[in-house]
C-alpha angles and dihedrals in degrees: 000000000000090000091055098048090051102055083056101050078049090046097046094046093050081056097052087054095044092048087046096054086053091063107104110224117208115252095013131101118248121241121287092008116125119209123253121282139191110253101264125229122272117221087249084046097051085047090055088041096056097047121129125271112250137218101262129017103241118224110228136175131204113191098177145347111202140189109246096170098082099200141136124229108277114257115173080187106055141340115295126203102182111100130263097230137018122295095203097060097134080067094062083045095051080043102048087044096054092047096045107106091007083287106316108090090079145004099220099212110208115266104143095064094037104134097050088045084061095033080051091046096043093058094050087059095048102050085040086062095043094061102030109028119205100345093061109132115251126237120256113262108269113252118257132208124232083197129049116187116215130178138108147201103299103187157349125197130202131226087351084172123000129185158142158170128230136184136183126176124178089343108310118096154156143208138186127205133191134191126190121203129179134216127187126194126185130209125182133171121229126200102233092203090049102031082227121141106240112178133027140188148147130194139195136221120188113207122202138200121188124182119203110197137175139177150166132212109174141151104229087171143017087266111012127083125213099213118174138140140159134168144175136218137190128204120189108217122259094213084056090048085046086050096044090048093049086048094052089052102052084038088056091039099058087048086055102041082053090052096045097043095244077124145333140207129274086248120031095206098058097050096047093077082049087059104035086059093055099046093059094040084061118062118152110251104206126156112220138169079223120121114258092250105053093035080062092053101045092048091052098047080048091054090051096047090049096104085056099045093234107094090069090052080049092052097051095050091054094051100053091039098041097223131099122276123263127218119278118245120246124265118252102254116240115277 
């Protein structure tokens, strides 16, 4: 009797108090909730970020982002609407442009929000002439940009690899399991005067999700079971994949821009080892039935054709041929 009475005065205390820590106070965090932070930088991100200063600023516009993957997040459980990957991308891009450099590789005009910025103009105007009649000042021109960067999230796949490894002896066990999902994301710069694509490019991410997992299931009498388990996943988050991969890919396009004279750095020298990085880190994985020998060479013309775009129609020729490619004929002069 005594025994029972006091595992309820324990249990109802332990209910006071759990019934106390829920009480919001005013001014205080609650339990177990972390303060707001500012997103911090990825090690793409802090590449982008630590990049030379060019010569000019370039003026640049991003009217969307989208999501062109169309697909829902993966259950194997039930049927989810929410989408696979963020909706709000051309953020991480505005984002990504303003940090590269530490802010002095481009100046990002507004296009997403276009029509508020000239609602927003047109009633200045109006309440200018309002007060002030004909004389009222005008506003300065809006900036425009000579570039306009398009692209968008291509894909995500799913379960790209799953596995595991589980073990159990004498009725306590664990187990691990791992999932691996991709997502790929496209930039490409556009002249605004020619209409002509400059610039390409297209980036992957790989996101990974590992359970950790444990339990026990054990007679410790002749009527009495041991049961216990616990476990712990992590999920790396599909918005910070989609971040790393946008950051990649403005990070790829200014190296290329450089080696292809679009544009160049304030100081040469600091920006070479830049380069150089990023020349080594991009070799061009293809599997060929091609000698090793003439698949080097062929890489390498290809390498050198790249500025003119036909070094890659070169390459896959050779590639499907065998043989090596052959020079490209020149192109009929404008009448």
């Amino acid at each position: 009797m005594i025994t029972r009475l006091f595992a309820q005065v324990v249990l109802g205390a332990a209910l006071c108090l759990t019934l106390a820590a829920c009480e919001t106070v005013p001014g205080e965090r609650e339990p177990f909730a972390d303060p707001p932070q500012v997103t911090p930088s990825s090690p793409t991100g802090v590449s982008l970020e630590s990049l030379p200063p060019p010569k000019r600023a370039i003026d640049i516009a991003l009217y969307a982002f989208p999501d062109l993957t169309g697909q829902n997040k993966p259950s194997d459980n039930f049927a989810e609407y929410s989408r696979a990957v963020t909706q709000g991308g051309a953020a991480f891009v505005v984002d990504a442009l303003k940090r590269a450099g530490g802010g002095k590789w481009f100046n990002v005009v507004e296009r997403g929000g276009l029509q508020a910025l000239l609602q927003e103009r047109q009633l200045i105007r109006a309440t200018r002439q309002e007060y002030q009649g004909t004389n009222a000042a005008p506003l300065p021109p809006l900036r425009f940009a000579g570039l306009i960067l398009e692209g968008g999230i291509l894909a995500y796949d799913a379960n790209n690899v799953t596995g595991g490894f589980g073990a159990r002896y004498l009725g306590i066990g664990a187990d691990t399991k791992y999932r691996r999902d991709v997502v790929t994301v496209a930039l490409r710069v556009v002249s605004v005067q020619s209409g002509q694509v400059l610039l390409s490019t297209t980036t992957t991410k790989t996101i990974f999700s590992v359970l950790l997992s444990g339990n026990i299931y054990k007679f410790v009498s002749l009527d009495r079971i041991l049961e216990s388990e616990t476990g712990i996943s992590k999920n790396e988050p599909t918005q910070f994949a989609v971040r790393e991969a946008i950051e990649l890919a403005i990070y790829a396009l200014v190296m290329e821009g450089v080696e292809k004279n679009l544009w160049s750095f304030a100081q040469a020298g600091k920006g070479t080892p830049h380069v150089e990085r990023y020349r080594a880190a991009r070799p061009l994985r293809m599997k060929a039935e091609m000698p090793a020998g003439e698949k080097n060479a062929a890489l390498a013309e290809a390498e050198a054709r790249a500025p003119s775009g036909d070094g890659a129609n070169a390459l896959l020729a050779a590639l499907t041929s065998g043989t090596a490619p052959s020079a490209p004929a020149a192109a009929d002069a404008p009448q």
